[in-house]
DRENFI-273895 format. One record per atom (N, C-alpha, C): residue number from 1; residue in three letters; atom name; z, y, x. Coordinates in steps of 0.02 Angstrom, whole numbers. Each point is the difference from the previous one (the first is absolute). Layout:
BEGIN
+-----+-----+----+--------+--------+--------+
:   i :  aa : at :      z :      y :      x :
+-----+-----+----+--------+--------+--------+
: NUM : ALA : CA :      Z :      Y :      X :
...
+-----+-----+----+--------+--------+--------+
//
This chain:
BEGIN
+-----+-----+----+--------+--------+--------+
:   i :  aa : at :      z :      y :      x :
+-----+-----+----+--------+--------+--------+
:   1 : UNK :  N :      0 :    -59 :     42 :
:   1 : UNK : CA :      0 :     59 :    -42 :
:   1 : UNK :  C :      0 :     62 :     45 :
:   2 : UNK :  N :    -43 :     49 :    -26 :
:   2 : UNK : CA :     -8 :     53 :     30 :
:   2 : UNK :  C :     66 :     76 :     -3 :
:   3 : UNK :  N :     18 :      6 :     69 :
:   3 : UNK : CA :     62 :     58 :    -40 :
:   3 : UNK :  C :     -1 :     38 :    -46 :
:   4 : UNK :  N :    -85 :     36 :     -7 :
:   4 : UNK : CA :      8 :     30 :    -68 :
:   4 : UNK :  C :      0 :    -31 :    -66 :
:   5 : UNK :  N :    -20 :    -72 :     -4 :
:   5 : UNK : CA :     25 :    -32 :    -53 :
:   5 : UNK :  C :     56 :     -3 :    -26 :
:   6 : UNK :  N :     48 :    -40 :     80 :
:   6 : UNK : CA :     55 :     19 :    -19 :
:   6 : UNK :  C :     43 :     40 :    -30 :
:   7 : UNK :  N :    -31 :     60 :     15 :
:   7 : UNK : CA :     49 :     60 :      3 :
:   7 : UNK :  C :    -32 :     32 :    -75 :
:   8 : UNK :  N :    -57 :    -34 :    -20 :
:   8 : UNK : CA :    -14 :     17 :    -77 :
:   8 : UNK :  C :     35 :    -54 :    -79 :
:   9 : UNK :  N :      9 :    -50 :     63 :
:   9 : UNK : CA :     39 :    -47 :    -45 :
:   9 : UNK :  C :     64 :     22 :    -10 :
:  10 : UNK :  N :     28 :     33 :     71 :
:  10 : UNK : CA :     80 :     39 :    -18 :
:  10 : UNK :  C :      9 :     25 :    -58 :
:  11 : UNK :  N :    -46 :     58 :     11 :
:  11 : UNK : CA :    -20 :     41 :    -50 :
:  11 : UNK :  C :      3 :    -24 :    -59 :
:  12 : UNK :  N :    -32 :    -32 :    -22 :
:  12 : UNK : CA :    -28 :    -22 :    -67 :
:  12 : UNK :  C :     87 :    -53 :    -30 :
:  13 : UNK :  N :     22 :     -5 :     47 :
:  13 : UNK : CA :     67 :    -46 :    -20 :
:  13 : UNK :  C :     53 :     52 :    -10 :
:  14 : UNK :  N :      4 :     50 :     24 :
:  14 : UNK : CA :     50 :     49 :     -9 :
:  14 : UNK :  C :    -34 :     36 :    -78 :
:  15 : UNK :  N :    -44 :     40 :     19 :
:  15 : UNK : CA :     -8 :      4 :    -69 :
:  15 : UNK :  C :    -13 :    -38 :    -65 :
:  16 : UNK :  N :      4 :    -64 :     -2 :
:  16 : UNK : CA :     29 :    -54 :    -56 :
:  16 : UNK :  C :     79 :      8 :      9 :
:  17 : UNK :  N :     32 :     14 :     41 :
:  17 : UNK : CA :     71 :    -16 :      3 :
:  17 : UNK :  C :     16 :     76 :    -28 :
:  18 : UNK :  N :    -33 :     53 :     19 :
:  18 : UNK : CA :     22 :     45 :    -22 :
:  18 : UNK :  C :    -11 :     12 :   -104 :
:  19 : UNK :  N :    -67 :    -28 :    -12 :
:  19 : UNK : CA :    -29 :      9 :    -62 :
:  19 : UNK :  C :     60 :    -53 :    -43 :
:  20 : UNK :  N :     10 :    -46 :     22 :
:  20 : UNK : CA :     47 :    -60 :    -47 :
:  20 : UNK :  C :     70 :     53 :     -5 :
:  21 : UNK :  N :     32 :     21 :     48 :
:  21 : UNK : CA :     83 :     55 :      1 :
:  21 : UNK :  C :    -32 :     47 :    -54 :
:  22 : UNK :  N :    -45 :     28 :      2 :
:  22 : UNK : CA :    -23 :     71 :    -20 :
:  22 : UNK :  C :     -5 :    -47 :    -86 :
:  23 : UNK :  N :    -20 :    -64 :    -20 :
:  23 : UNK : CA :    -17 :     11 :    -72 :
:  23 : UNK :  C :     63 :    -57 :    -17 :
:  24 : UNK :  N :     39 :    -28 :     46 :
:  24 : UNK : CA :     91 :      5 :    -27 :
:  24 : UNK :  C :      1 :     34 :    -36 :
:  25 : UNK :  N :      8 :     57 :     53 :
:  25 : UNK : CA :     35 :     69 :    -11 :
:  25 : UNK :  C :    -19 :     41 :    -60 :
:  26 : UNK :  N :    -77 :    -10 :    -21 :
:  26 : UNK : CA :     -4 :     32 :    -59 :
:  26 : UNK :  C :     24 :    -51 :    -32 :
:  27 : UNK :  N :     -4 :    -49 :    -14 :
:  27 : UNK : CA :     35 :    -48 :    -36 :
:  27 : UNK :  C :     55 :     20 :    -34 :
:  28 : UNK :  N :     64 :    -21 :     43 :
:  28 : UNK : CA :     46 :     25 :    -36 :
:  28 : UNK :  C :     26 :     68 :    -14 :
:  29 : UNK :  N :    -44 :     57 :     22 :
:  29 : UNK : CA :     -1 :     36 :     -3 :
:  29 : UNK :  C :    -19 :      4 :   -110 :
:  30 : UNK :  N :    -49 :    -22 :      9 :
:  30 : UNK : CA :    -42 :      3 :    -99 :
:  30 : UNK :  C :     67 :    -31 :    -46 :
:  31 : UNK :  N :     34 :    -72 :     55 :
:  31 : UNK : CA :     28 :    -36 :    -61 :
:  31 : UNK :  C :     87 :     54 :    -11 :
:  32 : UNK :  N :     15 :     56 :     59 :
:  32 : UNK : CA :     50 :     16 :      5 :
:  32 : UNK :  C :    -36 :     61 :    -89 :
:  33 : UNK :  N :    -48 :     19 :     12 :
:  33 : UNK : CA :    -24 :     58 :    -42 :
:  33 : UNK :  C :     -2 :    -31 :    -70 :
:  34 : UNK :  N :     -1 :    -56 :     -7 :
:  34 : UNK : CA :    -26 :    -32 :    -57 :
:  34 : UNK :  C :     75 :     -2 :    -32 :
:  35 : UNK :  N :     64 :    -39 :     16 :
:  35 : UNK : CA :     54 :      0 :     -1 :
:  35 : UNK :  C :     26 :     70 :    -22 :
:  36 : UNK :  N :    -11 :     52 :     55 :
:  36 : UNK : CA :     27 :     74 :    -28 :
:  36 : UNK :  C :    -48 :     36 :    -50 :
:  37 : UNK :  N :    -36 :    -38 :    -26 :
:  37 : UNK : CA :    -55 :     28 :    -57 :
:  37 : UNK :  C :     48 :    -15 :    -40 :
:  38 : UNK :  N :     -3 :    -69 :    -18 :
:  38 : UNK : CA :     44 :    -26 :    -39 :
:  38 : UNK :  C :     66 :     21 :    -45 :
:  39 : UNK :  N :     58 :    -11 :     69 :
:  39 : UNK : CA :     38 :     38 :     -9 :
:  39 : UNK :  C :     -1 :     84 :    -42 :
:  40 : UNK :  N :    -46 :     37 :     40 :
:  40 : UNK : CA :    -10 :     68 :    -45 :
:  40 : UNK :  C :    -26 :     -5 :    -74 :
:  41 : UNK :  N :    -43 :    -54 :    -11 :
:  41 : UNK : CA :    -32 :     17 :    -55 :
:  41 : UNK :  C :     35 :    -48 :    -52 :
:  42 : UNK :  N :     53 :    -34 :     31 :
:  42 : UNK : CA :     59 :    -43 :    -64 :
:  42 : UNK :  C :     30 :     36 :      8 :
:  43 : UNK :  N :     52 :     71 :     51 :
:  43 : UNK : CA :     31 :     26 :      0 :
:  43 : UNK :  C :    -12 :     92 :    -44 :
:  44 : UNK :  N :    -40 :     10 :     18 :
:  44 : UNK : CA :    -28 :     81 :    -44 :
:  44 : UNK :  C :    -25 :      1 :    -51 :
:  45 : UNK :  N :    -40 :    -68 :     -2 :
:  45 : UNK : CA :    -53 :     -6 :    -49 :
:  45 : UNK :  C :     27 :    -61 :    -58 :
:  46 : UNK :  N :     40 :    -25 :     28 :
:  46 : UNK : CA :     24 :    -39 :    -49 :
:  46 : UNK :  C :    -28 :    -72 :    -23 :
:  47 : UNK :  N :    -62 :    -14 :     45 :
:  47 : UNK : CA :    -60 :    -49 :      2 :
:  47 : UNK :  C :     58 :    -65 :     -2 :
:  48 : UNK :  N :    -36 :    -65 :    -28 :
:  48 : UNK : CA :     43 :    -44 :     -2 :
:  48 : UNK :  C :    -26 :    -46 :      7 :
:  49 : UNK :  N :    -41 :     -1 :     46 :
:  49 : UNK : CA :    -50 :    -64 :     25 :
:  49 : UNK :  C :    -40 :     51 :     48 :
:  50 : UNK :  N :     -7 :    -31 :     65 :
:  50 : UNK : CA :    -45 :     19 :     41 :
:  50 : UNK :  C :    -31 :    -59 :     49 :
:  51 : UNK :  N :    -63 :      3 :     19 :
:  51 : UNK : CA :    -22 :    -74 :     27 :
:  51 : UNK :  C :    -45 :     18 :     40 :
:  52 : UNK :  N :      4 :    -16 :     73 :
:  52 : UNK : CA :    -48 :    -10 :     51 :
:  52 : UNK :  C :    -46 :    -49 :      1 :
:  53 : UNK :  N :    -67 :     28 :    -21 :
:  53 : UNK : CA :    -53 :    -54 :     33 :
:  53 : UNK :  C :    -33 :     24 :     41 :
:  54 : UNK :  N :    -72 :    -40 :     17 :
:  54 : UNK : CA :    -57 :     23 :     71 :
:  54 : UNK :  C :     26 :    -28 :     51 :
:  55 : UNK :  N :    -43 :     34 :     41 :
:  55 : UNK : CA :      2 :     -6 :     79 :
:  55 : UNK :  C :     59 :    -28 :     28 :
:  56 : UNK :  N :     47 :     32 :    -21 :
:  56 : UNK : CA :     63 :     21 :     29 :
:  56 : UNK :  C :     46 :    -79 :      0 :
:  57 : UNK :  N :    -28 :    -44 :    -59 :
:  57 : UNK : CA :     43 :    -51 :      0 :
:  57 : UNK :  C :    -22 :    -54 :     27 :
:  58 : UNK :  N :    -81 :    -15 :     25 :
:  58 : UNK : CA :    -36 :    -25 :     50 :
:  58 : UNK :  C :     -4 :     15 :     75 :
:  59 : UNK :  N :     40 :     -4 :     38 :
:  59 : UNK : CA :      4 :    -12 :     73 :
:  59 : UNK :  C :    -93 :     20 :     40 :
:  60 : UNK :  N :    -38 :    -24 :    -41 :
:  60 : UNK : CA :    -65 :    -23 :     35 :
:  60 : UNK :  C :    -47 :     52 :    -19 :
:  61 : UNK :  N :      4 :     23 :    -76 :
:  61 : UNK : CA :    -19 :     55 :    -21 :
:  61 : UNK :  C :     16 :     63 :     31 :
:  62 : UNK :  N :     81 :     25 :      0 :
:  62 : UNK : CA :     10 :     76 :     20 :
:  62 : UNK :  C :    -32 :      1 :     68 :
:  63 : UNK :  N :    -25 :     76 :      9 :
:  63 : UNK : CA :    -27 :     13 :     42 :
:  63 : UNK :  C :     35 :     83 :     16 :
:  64 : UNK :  N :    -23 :     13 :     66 :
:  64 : UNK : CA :     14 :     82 :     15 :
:  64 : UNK :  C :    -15 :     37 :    -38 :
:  65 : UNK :  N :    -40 :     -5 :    -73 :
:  65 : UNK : CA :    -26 :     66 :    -30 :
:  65 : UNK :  C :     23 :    -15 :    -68 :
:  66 : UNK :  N :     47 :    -54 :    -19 :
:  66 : UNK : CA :     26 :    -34 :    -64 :
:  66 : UNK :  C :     41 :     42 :    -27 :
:  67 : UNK :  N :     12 :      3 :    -67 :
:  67 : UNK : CA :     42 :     47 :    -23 :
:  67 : UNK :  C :     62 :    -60 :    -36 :
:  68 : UNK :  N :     39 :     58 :    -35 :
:  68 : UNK : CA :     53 :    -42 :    -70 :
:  68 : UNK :  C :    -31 :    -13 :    -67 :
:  69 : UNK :  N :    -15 :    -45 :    -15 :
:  69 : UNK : CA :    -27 :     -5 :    -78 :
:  69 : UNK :  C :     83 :    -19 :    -35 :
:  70 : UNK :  N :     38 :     46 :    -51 :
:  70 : UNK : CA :     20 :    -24 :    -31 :
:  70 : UNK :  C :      2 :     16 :    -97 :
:  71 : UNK :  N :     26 :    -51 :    -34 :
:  71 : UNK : CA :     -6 :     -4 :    -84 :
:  71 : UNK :  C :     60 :     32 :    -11 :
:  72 : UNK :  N :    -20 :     43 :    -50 :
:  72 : UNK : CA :     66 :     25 :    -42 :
:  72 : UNK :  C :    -35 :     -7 :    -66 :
:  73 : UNK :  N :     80 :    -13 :    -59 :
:  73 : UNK : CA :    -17 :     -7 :    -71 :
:  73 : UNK :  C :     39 :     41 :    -33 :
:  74 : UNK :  N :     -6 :     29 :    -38 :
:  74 : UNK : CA :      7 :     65 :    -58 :
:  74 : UNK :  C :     28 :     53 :     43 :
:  75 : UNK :  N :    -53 :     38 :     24 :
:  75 : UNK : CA :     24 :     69 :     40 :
:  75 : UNK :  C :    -49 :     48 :    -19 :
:  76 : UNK :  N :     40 :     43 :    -53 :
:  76 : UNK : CA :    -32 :     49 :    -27 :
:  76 : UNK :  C :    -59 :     46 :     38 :
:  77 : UNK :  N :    -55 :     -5 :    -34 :
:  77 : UNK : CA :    -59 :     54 :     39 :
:  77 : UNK :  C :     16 :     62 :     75 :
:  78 : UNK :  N :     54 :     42 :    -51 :
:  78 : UNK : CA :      3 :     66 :     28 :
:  78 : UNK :  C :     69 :    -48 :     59 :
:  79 : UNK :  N :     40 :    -31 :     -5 :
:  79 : UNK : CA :     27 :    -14 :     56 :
:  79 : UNK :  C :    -17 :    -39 :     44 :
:  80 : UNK :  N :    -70 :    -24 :    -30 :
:  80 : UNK : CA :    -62 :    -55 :     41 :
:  80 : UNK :  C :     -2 :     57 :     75 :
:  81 : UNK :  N :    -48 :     60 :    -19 :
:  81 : UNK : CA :      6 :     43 :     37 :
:  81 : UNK :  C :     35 :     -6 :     39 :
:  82 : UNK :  N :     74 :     31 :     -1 :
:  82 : UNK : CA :     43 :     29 :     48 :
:  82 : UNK :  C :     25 :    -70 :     30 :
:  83 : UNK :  N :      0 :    -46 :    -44 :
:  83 : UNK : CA :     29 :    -71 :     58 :
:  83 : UNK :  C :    -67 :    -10 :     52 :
:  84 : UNK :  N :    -49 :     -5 :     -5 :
:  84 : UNK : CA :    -33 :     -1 :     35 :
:  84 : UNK :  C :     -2 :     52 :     73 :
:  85 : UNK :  N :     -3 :     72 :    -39 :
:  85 : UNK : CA :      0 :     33 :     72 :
:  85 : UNK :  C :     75 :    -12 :     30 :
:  86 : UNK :  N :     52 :    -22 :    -25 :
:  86 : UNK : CA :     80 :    -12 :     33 :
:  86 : UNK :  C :    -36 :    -73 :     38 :
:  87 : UNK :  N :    -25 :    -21 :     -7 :
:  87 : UNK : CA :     -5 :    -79 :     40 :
:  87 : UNK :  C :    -67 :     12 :     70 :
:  88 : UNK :  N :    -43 :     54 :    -42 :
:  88 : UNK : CA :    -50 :    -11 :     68 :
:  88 : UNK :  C :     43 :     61 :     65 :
:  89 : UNK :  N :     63 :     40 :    -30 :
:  89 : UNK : CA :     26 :     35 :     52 :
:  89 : UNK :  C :     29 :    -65 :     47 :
:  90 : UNK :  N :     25 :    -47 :     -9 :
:  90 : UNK : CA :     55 :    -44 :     19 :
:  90 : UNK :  C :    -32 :    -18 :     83 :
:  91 : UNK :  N :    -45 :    -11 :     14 :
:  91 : UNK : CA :    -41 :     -4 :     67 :
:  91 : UNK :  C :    -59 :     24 :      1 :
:  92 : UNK :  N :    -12 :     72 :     30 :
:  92 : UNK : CA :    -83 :     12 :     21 :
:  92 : UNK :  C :    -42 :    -65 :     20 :
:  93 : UNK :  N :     21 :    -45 :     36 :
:  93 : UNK : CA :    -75 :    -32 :     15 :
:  93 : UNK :  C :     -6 :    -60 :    -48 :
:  94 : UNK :  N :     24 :     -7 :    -46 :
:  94 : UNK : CA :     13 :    -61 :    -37 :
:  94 : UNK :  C :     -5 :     18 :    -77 :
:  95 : UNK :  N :    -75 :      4 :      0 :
:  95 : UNK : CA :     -6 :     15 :    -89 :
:  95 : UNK :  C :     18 :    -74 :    -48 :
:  96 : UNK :  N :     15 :     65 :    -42 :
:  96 : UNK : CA :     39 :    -62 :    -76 :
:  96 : UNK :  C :    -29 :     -6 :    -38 :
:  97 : UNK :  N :    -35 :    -47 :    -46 :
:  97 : UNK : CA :    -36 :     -3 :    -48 :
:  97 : UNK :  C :     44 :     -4 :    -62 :
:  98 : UNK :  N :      4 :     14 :    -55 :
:  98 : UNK : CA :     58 :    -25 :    -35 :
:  98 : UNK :  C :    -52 :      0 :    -87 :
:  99 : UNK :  N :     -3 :    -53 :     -8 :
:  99 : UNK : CA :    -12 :    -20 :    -82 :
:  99 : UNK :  C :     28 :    -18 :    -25 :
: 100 : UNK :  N :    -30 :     35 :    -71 :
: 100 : UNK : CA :     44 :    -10 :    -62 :
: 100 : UNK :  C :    -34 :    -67 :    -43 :
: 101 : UNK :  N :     65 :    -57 :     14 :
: 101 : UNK : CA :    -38 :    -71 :    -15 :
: 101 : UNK :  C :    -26 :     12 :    -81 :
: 102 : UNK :  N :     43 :     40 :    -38 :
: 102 : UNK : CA :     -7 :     16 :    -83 :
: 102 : UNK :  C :    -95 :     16 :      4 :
: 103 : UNK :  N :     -3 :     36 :     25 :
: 103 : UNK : CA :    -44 :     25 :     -2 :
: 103 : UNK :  C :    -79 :    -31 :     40 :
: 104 : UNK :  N :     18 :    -46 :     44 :
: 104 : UNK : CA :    -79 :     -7 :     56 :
: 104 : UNK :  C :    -13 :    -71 :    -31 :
: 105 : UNK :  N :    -58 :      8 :     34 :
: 105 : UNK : CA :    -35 :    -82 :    -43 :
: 105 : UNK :  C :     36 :    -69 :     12 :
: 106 : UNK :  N :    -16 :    -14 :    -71 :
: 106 : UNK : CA :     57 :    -69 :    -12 :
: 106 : UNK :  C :    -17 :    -41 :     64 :
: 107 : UNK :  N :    -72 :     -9 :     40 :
: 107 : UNK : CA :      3 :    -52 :     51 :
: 107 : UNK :  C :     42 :     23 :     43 :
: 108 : UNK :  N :    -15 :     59 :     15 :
: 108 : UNK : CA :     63 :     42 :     81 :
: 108 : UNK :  C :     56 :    -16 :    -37 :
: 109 : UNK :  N :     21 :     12 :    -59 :
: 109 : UNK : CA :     79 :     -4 :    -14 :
: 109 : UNK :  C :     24 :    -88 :      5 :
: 110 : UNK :  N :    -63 :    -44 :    -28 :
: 110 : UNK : CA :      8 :    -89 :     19 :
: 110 : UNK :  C :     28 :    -18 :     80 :
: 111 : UNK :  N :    -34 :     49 :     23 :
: 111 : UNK : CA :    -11 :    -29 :     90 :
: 111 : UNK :  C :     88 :     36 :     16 :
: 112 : UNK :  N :     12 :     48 :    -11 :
: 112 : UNK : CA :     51 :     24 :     16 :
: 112 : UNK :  C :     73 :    -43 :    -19 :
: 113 : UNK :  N :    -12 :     -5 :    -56 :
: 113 : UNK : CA :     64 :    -64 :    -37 :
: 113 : UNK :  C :      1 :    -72 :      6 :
: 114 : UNK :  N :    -54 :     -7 :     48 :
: 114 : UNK : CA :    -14 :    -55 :     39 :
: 114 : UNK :  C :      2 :     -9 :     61 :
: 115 : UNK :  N :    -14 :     65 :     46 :
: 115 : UNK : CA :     18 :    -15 :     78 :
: 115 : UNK :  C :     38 :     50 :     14 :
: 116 : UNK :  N :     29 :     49 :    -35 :
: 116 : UNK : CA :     45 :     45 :     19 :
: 116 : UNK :  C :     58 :    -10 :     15 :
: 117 : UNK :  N :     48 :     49 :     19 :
: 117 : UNK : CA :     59 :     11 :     15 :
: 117 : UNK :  C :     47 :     20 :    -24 :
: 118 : UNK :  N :     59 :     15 :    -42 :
: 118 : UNK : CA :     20 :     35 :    -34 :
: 118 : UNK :  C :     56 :     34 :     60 :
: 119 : UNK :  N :     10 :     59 :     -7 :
: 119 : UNK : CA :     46 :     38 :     53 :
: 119 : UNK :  C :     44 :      5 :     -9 :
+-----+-----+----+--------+--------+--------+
//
């Protein structure tokens, strides 16, 4: 093997070692956000069911650019709003998706009460 192979193979091994720490790290970084979604939006909002699905609960799926998908059920329109912008403040780099299961199509709401999470 040629040194610059070598020394491209270094390369190429550090940055896998660095890319695997780096999407940990967002890792529990989403599931810590998902949890304090939660919390706020059973706590302010009064929500009484909240459920993580997506990416987030597949290991193989999340990726560096993955967000929070989570379900909420009976949360009034106008406090739809403001829980929302209270949850996407909770971490700049870690957007929140948050649906209203009442409301989105019965298949998304099937898949959700089927591979989701409840928080």
């Amino acid at each position: 093997m040629r040194a610059t192979d070598a020394a491209y193979l270094r390369t190429a091994r550090r940055r896998a070692r660095a890319e695997r720490r780096a999407l940990a790290e967002r890792r529990r970084r989403a599931w810590e956000v998902a949890h304090k979604a939660a919390c706020l939006l059973r706590e302010r909002y009064r929500v009484e069911r909240v459920v993580l699905f997506g990416s987030l609960l597949h290991e193989g799926r999340f990726t560096l650019r993955s967000d929070v998908d989570l379900a909420v059920w009976d949360l009034p329109w106008p406090d739809y709003l403001h829980a929302l912008g209270e949850v996407l403040d909770l971490d700049p780099e870690i957007e929140v998706n948050l649906v209203d299961a009442t409301l989105c199509h019965p298949l998304l709401r099937e898949a959700i009460e089927r591979e989701g999470v409840e928080l």
